[in-house]
C-alpha positions as CSV (number, residue, x, y, z in Angstrom):
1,X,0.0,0.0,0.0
2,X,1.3,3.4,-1.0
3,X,1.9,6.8,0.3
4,X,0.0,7.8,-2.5
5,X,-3.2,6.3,-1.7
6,X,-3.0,7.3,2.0
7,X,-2.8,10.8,0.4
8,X,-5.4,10.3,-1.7
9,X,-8.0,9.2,0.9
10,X,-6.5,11.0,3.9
11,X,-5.3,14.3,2.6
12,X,-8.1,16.4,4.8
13,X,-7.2,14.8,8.1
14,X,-3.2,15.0,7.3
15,X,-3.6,18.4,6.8
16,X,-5.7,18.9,10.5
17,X,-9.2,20.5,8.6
18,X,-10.7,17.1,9.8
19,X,-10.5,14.8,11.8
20,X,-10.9,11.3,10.6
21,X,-11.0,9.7,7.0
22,X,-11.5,6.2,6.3
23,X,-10.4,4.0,3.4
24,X,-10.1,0.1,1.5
25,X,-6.8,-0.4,1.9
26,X,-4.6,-3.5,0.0
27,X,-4.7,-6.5,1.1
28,X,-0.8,-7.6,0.9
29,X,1.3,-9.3,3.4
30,X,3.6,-6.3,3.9
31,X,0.3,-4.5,5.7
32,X,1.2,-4.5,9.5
33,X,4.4,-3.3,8.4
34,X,3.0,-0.2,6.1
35,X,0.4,0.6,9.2
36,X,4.0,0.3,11.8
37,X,5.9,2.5,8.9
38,X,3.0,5.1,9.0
39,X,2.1,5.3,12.6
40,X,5.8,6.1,13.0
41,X,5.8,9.1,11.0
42,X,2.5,10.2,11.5
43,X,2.0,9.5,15.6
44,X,4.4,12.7,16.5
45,X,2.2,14.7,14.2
46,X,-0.7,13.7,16.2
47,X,-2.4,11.3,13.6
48,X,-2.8,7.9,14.0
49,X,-3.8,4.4,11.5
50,X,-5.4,1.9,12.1
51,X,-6.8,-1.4,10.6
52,X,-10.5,-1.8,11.5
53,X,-11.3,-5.2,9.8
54,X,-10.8,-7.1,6.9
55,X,-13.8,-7.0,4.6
56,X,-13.5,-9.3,1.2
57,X,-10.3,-10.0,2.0
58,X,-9.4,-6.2,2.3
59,X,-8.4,-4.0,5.2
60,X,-10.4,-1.1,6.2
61,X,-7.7,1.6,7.0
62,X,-9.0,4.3,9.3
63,X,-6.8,7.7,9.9
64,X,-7.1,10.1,12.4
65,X,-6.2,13.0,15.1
66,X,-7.3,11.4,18.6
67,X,-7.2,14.6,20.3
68,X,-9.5,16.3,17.6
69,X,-11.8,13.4,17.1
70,X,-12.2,13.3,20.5
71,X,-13.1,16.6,21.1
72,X,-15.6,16.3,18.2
73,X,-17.7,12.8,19.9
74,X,-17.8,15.4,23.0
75,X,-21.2,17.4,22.5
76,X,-24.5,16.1,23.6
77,X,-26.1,15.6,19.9
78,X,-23.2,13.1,18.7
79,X,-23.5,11.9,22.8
80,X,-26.7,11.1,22.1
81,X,-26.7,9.4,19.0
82,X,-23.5,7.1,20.1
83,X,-25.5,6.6,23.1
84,X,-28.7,5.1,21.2
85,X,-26.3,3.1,19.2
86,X,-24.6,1.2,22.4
87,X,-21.3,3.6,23.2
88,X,-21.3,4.1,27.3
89,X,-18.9,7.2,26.7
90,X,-15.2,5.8,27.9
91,X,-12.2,7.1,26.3
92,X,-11.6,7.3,22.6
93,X,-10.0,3.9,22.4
94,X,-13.1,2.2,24.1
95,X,-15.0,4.2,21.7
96,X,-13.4,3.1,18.8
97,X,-13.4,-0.6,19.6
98,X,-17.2,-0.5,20.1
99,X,-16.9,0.9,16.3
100,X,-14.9,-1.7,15.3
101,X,-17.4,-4.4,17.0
102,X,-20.2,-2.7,15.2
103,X,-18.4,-3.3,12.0
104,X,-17.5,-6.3,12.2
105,X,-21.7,-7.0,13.0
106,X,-23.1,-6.1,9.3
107,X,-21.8,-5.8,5.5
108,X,-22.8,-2.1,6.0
109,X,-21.2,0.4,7.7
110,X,-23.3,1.6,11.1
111,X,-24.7,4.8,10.4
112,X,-22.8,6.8,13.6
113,X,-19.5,6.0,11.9
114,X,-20.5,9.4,10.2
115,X,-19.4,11.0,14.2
116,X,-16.1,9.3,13.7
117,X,-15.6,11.1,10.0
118,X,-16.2,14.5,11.6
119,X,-19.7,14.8,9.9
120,X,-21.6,17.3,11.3
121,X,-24.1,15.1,14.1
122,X,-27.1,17.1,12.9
123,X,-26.5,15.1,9.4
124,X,-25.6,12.2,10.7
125,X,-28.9,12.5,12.8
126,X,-31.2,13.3,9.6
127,X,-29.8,10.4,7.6
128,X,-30.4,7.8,10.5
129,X,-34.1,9.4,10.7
130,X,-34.1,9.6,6.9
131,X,-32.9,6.5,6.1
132,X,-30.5,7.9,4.2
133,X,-33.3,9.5,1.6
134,X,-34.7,13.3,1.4
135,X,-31.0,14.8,2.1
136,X,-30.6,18.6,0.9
137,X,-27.2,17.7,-1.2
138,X,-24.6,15.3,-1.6
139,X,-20.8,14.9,-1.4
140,X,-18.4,13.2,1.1
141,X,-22.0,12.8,3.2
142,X,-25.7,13.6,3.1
143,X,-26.2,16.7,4.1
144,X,-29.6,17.4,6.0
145,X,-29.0,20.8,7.8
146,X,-26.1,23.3,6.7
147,X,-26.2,23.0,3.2
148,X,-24.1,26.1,2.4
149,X,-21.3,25.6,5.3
150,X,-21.2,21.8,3.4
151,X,-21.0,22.4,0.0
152,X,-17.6,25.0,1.5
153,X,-16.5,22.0,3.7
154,X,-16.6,19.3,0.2
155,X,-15.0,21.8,-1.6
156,X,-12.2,22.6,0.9
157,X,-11.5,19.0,1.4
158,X,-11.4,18.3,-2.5
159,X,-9.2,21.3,-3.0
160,X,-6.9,20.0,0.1
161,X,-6.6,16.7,-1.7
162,X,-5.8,17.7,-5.2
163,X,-2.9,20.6,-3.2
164,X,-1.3,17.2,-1.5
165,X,-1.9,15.2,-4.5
166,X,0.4,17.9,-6.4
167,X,3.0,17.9,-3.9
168,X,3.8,14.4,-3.3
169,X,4.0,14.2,-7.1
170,X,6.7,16.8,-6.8
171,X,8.5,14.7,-4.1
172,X,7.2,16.2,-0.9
173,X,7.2,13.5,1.6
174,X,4.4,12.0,3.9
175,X,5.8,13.3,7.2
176,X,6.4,17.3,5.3
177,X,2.9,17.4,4.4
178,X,1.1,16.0,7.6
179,X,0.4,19.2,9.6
180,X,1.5,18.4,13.8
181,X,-1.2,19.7,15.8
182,X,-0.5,20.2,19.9
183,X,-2.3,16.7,21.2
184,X,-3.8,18.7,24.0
185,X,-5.8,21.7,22.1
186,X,-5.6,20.0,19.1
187,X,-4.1,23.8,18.0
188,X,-2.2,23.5,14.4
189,X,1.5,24.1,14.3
190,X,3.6,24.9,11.1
């Protein structure tokens, strides 16, 4: 599995303008040491990789910045929801097992994965009550509230992805383009 797919699927969350992304990785048998290779250069940035599960035969590869995802399950709405869906609060990592128990339950992905993406809990709310139908727009999710803030948030993230896209073709390495962000405020740093 290459930088260059990390990059691809992960460019937002390198950068620190979100807080998780999620990906199919490869299945090869150099994986544990690609996942050991990147957790070394990205942990003292503040991000971190992990494999979920193996679906098909395939690893589902899940990036992200513990102190900002954390920060983002802490408000009563995604409470709530994470709440209705079997999550008795805990830290992060208990969290995050529960999400990789709920995955390994169905072919689908549970609908409160959308928290762990940094989708805004008000969508993430409407599609669970929607069924995933009726949404306002489209893109990395389906929006049911702020349509305007986003349609900006898509097109940043796209943007962001194509920018790191462009530099790693022109050599710029993984650890150079992931942004270190304090672990404690989750504050970005140059």
């Amino acid at each position: 599995m290459s930088d260059a797919k990390l990059i691809h699927y992960c460019a937002p969350t390198l950068a620190g303008i979100k807080a998780a992304n999620i990906f199919n990785g490869d299945d090869s048998p150099d994986l544990d040491a690609v996942l050991s290779r990147w957790n070394a250069t990205l942990n003292p940035k503040g991000v971190n990789v992990l494999c979920f599960l193996k679906k098909n035969g395939r690893p589902l590869i899940f990036v992200y910045r513990p102190s900002t995802l954390e920060g983002r399950l802490q408000n009563a709405e995604s409470e709530a929801i994470l709440k209705a869906y079997g999550y008795t609060g805990g830290s992060l990592s208990d969290r995050l097992s529960r999400l990789a128990g709920r995955l390994s339950e169905s072919d689908d992905f549970p609908h409160e994965i959308g928290l762990f993406l940094d989708y805004p809990a008000a969508d993430v709310k409407g599609f669970i009550n929607h069924q995933g139908k009726a949404c306002k727009c489209a893109g990395c999710w389906k929006v049911y509230d702020d349509e305007k803030g986003a349609l900006c948030r898509f097109a940043q993230y796209k943007k962001c992805t194509r920018v790191y896209e462009r530099c790693y073709a022109k050599g710029f390495a993984l650890d150079k383009l992931t942004v270190e962000c304090h672990r404690e405020s989750g504050e970005r740093r140059s």
